[in-house]
DSSP file (Angstrom, degrees, kcal/mol; ACC not computed):
  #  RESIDUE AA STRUCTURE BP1 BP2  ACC     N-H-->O    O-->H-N    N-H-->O    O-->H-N    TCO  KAPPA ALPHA  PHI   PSI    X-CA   Y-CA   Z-CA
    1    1 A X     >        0   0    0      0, 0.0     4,-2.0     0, 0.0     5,-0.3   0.000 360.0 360.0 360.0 -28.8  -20.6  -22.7   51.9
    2    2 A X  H  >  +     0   0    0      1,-0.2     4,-2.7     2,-0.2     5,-0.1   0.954 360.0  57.4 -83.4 -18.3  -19.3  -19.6   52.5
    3    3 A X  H  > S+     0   0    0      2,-0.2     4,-0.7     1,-0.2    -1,-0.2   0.876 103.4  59.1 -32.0 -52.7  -21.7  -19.3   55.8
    4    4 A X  H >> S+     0   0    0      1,-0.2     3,-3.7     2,-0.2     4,-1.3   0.991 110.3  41.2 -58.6 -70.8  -19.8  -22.6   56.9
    5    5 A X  H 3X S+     0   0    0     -4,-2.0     4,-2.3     1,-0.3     3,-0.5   0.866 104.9  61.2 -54.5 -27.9  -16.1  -20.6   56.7
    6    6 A X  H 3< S+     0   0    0     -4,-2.7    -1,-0.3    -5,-0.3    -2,-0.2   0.630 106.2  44.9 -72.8  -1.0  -17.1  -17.6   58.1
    7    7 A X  H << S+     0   0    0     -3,-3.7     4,-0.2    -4,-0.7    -2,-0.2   0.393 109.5  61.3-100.7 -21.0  -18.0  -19.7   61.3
    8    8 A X  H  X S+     0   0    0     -4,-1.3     4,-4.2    -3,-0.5     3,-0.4   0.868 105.8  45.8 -15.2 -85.0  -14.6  -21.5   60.8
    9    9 A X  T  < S+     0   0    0     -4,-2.3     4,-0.2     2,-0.2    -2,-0.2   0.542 105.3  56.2 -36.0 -44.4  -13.1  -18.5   61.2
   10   10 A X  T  > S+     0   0    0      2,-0.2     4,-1.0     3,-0.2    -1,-0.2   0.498 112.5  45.8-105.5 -48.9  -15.0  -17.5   64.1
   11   11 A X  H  > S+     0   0    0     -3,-0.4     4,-1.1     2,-0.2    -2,-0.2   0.922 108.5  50.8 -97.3 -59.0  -13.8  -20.7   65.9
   12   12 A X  H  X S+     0   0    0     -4,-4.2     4,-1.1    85,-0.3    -2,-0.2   0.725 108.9  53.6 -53.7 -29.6  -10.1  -20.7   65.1
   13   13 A X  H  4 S+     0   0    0     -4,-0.2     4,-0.3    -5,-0.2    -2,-0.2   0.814 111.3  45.7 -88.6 -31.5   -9.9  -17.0   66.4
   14   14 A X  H  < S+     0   0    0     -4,-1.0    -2,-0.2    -3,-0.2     4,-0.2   0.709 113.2  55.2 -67.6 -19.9  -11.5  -17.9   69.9
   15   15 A X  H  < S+     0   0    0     -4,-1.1     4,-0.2     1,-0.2    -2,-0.2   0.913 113.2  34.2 -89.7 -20.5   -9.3  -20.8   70.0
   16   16 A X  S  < S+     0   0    0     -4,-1.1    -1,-0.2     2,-0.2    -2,-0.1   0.317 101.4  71.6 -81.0 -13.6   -6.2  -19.1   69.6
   17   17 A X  S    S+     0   0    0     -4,-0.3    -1,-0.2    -5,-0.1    -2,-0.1   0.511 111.8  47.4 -90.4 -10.6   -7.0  -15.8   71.6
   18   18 A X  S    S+     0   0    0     -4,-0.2     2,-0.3    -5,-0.1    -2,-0.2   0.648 104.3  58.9 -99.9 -32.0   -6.8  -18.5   74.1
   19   19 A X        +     0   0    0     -4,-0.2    -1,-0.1    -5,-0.1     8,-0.1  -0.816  56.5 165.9 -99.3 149.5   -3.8  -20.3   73.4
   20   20 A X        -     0   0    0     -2,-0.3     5,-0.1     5,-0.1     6,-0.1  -0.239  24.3-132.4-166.7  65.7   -0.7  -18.8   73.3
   21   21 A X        -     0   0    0      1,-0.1    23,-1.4    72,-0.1    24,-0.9   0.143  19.8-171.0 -53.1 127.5    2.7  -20.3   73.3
   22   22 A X     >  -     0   0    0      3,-0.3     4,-1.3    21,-0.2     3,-0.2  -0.612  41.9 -96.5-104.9 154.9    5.8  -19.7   75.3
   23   23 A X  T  4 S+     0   0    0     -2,-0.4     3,-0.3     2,-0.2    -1,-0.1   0.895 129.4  34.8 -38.4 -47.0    9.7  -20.3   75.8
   24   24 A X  T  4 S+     0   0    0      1,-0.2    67,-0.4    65,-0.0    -1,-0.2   0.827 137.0  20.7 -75.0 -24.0    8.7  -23.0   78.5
   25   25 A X  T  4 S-     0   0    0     -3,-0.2    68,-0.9    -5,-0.1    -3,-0.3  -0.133  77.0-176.2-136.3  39.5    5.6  -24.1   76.7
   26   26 A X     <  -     0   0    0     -4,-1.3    67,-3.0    -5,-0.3     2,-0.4   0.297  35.3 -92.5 -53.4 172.2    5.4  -23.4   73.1
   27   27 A X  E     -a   93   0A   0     65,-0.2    15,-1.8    -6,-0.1     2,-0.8  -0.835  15.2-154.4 -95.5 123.7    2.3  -24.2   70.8
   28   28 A X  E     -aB  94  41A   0     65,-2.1    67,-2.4    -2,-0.4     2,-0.3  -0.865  32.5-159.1-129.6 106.7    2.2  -27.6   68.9
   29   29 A X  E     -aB  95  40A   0     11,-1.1    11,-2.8    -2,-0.8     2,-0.2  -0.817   4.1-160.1-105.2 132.2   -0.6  -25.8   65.6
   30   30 A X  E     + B   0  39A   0     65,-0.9     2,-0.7     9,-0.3     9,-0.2  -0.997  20.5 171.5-121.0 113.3   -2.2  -28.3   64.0
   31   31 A X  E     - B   0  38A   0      7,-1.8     7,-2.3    -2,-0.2     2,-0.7  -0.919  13.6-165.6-151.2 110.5   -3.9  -27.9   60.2
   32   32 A X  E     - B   0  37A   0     -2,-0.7     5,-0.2     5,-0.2     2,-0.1  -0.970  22.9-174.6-106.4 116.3   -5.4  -31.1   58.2
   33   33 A X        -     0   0    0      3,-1.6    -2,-0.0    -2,-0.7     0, 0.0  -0.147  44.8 -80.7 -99.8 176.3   -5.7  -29.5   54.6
   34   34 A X  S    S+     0   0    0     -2,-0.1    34,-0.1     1,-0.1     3,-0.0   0.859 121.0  13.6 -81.3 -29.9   -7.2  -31.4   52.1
   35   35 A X  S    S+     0   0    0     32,-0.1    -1,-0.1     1,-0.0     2,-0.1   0.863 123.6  47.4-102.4 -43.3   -4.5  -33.7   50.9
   36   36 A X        -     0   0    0     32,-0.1    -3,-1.6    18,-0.0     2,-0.4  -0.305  62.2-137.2-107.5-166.3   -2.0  -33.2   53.7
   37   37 A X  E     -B   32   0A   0     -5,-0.2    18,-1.9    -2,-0.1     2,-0.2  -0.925  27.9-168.9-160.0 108.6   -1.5  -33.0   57.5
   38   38 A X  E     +BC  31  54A   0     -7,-2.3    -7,-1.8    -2,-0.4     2,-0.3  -0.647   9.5 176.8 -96.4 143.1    0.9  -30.2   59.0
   39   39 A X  E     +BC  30  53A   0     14,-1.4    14,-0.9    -2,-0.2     2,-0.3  -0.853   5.0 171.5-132.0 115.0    2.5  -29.5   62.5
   40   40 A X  E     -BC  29  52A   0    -11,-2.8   -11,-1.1    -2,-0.3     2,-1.0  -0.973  22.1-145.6-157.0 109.6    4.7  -27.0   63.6
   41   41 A X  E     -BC  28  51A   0     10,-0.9     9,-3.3    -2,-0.3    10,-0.6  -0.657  34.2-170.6 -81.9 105.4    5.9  -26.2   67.8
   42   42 A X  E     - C   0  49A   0    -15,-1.8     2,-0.6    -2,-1.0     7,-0.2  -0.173  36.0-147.9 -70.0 159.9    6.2  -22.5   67.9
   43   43 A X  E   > + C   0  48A   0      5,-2.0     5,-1.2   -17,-0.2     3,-0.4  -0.954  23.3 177.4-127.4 119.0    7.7  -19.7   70.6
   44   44 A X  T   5S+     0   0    0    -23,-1.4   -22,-0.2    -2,-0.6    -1,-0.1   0.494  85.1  58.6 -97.0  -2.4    5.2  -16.8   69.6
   45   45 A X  T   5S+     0   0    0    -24,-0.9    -1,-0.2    -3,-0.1   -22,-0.1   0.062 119.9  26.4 -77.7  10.1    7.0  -14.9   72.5
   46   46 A X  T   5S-     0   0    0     -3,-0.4    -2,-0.2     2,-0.1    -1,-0.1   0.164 112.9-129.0-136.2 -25.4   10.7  -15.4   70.2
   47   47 A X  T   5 +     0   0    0      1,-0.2     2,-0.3    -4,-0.0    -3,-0.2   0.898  66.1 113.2  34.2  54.8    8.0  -15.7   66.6
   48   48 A X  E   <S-C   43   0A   0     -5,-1.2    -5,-2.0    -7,-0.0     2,-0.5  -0.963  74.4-120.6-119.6 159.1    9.6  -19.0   65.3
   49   49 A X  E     -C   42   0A   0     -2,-0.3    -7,-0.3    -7,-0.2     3,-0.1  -0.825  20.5-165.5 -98.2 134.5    8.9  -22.5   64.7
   50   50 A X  E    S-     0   0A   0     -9,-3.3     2,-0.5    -2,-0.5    -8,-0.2   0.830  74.8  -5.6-106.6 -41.4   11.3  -24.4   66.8
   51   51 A X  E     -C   41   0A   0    -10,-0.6   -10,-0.9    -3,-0.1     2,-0.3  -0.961  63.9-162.9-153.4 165.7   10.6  -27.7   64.9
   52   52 A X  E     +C   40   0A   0     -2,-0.5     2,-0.3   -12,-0.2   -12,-0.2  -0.921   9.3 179.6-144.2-179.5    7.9  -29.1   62.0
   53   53 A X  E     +C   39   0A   0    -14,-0.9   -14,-1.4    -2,-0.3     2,-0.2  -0.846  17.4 160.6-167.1 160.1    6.8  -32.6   60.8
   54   54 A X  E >   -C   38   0A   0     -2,-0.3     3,-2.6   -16,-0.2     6,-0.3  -0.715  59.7 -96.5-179.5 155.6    3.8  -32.7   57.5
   55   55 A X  T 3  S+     0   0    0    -18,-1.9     7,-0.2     1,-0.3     9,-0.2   0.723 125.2  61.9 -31.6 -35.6    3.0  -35.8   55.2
   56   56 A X  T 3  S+     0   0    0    -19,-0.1    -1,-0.3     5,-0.1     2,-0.2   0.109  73.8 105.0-112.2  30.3    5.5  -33.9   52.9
   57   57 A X  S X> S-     0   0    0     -3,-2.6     3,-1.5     1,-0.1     4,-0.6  -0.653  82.1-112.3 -91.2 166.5    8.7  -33.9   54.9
   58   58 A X  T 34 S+     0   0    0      1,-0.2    -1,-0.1    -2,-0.2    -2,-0.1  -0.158 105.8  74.6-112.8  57.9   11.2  -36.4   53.7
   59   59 A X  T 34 S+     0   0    0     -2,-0.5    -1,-0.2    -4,-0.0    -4,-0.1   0.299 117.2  12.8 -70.2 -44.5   11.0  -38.5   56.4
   60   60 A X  T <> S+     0   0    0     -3,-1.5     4,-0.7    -6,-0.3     2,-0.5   0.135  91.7 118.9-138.5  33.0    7.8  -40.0   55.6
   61   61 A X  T  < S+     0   0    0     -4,-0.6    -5,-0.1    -5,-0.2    -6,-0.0  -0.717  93.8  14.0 -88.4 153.9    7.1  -38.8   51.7
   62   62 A X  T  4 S+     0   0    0     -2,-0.5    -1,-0.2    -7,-0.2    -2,-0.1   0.087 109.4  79.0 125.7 -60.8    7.0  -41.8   50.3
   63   63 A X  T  4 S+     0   0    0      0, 0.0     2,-0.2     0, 0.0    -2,-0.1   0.681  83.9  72.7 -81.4 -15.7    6.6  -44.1   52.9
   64   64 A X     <  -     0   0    0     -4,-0.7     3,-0.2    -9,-0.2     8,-0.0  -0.537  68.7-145.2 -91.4 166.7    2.8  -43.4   53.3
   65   65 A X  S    S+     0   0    0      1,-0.5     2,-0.3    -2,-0.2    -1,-0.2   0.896  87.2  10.6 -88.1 -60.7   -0.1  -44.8   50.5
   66   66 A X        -     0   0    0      1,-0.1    -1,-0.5   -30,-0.0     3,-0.2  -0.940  64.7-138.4-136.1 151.3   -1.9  -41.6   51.2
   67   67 A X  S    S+     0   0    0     -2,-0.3     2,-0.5     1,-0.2   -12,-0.1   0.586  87.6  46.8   9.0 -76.0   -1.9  -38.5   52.7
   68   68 A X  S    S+     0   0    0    -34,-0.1     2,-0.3     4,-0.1    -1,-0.2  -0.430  81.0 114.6-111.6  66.2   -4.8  -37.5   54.4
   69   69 A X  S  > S-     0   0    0     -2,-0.5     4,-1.7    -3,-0.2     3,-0.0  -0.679  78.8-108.1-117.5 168.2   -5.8  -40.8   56.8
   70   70 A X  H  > S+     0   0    0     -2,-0.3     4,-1.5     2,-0.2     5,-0.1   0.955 119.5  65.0 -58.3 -46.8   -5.9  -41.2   60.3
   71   71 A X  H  > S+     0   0    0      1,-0.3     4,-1.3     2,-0.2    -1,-0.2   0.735 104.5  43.2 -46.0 -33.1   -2.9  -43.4   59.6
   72   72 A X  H >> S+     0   0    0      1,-0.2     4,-2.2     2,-0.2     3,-0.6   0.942  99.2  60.2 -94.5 -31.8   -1.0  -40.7   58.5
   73   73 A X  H 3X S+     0   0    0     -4,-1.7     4,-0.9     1,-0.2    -1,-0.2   0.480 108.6  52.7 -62.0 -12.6   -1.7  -38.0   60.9
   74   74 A X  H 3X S+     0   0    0     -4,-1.5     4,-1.9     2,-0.2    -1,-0.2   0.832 104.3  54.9 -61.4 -49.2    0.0  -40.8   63.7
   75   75 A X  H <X S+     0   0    0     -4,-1.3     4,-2.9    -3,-0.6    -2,-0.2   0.952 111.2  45.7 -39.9 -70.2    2.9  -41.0   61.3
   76   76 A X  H  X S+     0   0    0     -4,-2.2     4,-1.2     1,-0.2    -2,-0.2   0.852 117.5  46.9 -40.6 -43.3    2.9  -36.7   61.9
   77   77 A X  H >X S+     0   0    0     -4,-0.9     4,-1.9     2,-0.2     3,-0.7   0.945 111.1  41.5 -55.6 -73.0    2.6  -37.1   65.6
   78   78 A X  H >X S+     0   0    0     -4,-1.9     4,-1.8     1,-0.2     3,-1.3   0.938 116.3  55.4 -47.1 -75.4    5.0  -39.6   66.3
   79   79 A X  H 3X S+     0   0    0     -4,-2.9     4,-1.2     1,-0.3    -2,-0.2   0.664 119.4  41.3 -18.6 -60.4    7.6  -37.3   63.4
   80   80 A X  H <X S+     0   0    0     -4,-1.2     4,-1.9    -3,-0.7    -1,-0.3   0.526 105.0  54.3 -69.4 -48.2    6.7  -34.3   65.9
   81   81 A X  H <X S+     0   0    0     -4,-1.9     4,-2.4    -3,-1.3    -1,-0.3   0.932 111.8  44.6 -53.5 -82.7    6.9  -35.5   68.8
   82   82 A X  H  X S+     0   0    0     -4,-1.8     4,-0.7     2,-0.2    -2,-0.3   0.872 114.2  50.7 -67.9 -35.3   10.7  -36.9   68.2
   83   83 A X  H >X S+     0   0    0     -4,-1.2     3,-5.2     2,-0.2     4,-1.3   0.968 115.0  51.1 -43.3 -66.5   11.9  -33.2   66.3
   84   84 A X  H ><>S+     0   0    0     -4,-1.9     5,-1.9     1,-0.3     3,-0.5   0.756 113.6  38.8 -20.5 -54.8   10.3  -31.7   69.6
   85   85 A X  H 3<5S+     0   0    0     -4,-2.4     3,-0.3     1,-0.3    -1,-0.3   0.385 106.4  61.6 -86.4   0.7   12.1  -33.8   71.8
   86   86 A X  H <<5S+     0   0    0     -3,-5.2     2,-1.0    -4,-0.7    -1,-0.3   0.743 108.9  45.6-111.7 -39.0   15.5  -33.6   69.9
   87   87 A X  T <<5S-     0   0    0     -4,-1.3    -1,-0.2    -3,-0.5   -37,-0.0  -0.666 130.0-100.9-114.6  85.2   15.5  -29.3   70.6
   88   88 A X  T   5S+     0   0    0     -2,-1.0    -3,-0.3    -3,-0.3     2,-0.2   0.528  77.8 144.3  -8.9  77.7   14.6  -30.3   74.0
   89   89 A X      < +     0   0    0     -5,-1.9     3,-0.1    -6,-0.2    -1,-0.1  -0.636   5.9 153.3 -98.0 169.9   10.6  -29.6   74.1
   90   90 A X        +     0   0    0      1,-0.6    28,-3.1    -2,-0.2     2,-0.4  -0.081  65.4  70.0-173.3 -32.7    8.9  -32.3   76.2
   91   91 A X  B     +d  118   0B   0    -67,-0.4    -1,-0.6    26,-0.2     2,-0.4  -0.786  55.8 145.1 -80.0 136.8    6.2  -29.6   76.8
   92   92 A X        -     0   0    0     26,-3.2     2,-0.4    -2,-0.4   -65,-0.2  -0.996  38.7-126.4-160.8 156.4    3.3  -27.7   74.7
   93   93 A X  E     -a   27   0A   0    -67,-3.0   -65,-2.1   -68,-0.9     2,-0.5  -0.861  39.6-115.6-102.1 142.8    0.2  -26.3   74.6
   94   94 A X  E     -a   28   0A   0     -2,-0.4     2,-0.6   -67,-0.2   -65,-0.2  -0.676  22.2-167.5 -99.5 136.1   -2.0  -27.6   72.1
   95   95 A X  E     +a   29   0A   0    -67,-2.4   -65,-0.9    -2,-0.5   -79,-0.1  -0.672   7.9 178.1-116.2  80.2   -3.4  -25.4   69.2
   96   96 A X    >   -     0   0    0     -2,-0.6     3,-1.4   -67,-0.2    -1,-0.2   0.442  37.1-137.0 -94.5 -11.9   -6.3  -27.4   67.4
   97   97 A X  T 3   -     0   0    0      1,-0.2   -85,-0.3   -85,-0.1    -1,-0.1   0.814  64.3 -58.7  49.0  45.3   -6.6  -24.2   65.2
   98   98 A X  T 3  S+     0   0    0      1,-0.2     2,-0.3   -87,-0.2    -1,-0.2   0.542 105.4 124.4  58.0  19.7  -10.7  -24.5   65.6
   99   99 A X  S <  S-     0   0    0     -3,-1.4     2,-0.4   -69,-0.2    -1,-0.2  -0.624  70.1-104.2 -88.6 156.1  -11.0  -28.1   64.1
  100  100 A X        -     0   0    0     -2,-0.3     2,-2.5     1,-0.1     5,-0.3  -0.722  27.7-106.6 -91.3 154.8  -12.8  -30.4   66.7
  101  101 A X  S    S+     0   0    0     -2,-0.4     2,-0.2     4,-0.1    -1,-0.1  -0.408  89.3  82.2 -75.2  68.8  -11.0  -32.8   68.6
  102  102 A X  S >  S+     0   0    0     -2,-2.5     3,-1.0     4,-0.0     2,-0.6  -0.872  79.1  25.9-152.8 174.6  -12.0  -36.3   66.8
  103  103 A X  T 3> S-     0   0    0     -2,-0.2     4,-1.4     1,-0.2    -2,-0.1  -0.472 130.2 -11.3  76.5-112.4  -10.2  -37.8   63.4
  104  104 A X  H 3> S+     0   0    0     -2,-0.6     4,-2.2     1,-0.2     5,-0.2   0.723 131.3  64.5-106.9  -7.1   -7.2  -37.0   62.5
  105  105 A X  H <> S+     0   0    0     -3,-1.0     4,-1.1    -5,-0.3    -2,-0.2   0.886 111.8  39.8 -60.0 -50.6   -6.8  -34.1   65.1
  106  106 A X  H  > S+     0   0    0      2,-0.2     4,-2.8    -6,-0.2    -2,-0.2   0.783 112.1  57.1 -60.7 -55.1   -7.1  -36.6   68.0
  107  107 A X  H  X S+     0   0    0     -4,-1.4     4,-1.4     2,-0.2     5,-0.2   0.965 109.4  43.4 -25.7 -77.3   -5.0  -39.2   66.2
  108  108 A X  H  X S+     0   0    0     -4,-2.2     4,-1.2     1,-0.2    -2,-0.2   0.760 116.4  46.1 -50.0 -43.4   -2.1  -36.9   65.9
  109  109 A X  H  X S+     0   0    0     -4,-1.1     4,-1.0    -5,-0.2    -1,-0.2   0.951 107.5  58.0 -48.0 -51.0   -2.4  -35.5   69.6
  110  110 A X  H >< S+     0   0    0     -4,-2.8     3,-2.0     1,-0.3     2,-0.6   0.800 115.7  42.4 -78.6 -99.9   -2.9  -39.5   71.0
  111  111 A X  H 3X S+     0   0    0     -4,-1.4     4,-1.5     1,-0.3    -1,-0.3   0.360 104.6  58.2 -60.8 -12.8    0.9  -40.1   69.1
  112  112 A X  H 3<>S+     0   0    0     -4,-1.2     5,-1.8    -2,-0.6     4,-0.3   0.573 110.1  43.7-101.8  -4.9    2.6  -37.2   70.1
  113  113 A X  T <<5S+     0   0    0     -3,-2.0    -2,-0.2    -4,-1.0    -1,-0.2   0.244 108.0  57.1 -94.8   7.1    2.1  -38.0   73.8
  114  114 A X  T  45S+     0   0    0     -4,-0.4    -2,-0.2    -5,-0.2    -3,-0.1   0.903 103.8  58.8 -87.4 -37.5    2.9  -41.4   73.2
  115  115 A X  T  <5S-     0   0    0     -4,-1.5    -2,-0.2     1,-0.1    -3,-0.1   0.607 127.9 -95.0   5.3 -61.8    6.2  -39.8   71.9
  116  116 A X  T   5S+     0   0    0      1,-0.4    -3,-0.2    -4,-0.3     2,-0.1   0.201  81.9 133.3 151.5  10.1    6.9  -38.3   74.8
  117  117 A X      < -     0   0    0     -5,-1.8     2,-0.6    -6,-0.1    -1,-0.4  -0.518  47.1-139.7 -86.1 154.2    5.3  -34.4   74.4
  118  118 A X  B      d   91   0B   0    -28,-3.1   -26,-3.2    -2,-0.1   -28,-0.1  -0.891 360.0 360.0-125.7  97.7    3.3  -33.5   77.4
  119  119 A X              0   0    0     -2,-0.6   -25,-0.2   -28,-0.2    -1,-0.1   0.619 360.0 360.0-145.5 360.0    0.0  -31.6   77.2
């Protein structure tokens, strides 16, 4: 197991030495934990999160049966998507934080450009 994180590791630090958000185009970070499903658009040129969305904001605690489904990570997206668009984002670069892009990574992405965020 621990082989497995140290390759993790490995993968999230090449993916991010590559992404890199800005004032025009800040970073939409993405992190499915084991019970919940986090989002946050940064300026890492300002170092703040201009807006967040998770399973445990109180928008949608409650309103989901569980936590960590595909279902809910659509719920984040869509959540994300409208903060974003409310402190006028409409652009981002996307920060997959080394997970691959299928599940609930993919989900969340596919609703927050149906939302209206562009990357």
């Amino acid at each position: 197991m621990k082989g497995a994180k140290i390759r993790s590791d490995f993968r999230k630090k090449r993916v991010r030495s590559k992404v890199s958000g800005t004032t025009e185009r800040p970073r939409l970070n993405v992190k499915c934990g084991q019970k919940h499903i986090y989002a946050q658009v940064i300026d890492d040129t300002k170092g703040f999160t201009l807006a967040a969305a998770s399973t445990l904001s109180p928008e949608l605690k409650g309103k989901l049966k569980t936590t960590d489904t595909i279902e809910a990570a659509k719920a984040v997206g869509k959540l994300i998507a409208q903060k974003a668009l409310e402190k006028s984002v409409k652009s981002v670069v996307f920060d997959r934080a080394g997970k691959a892009f299928v599940g609930k990574v993919k989900a969340l992405a596919d609703e927050a450009r149906a939302g209206g965020l562009d990357f």
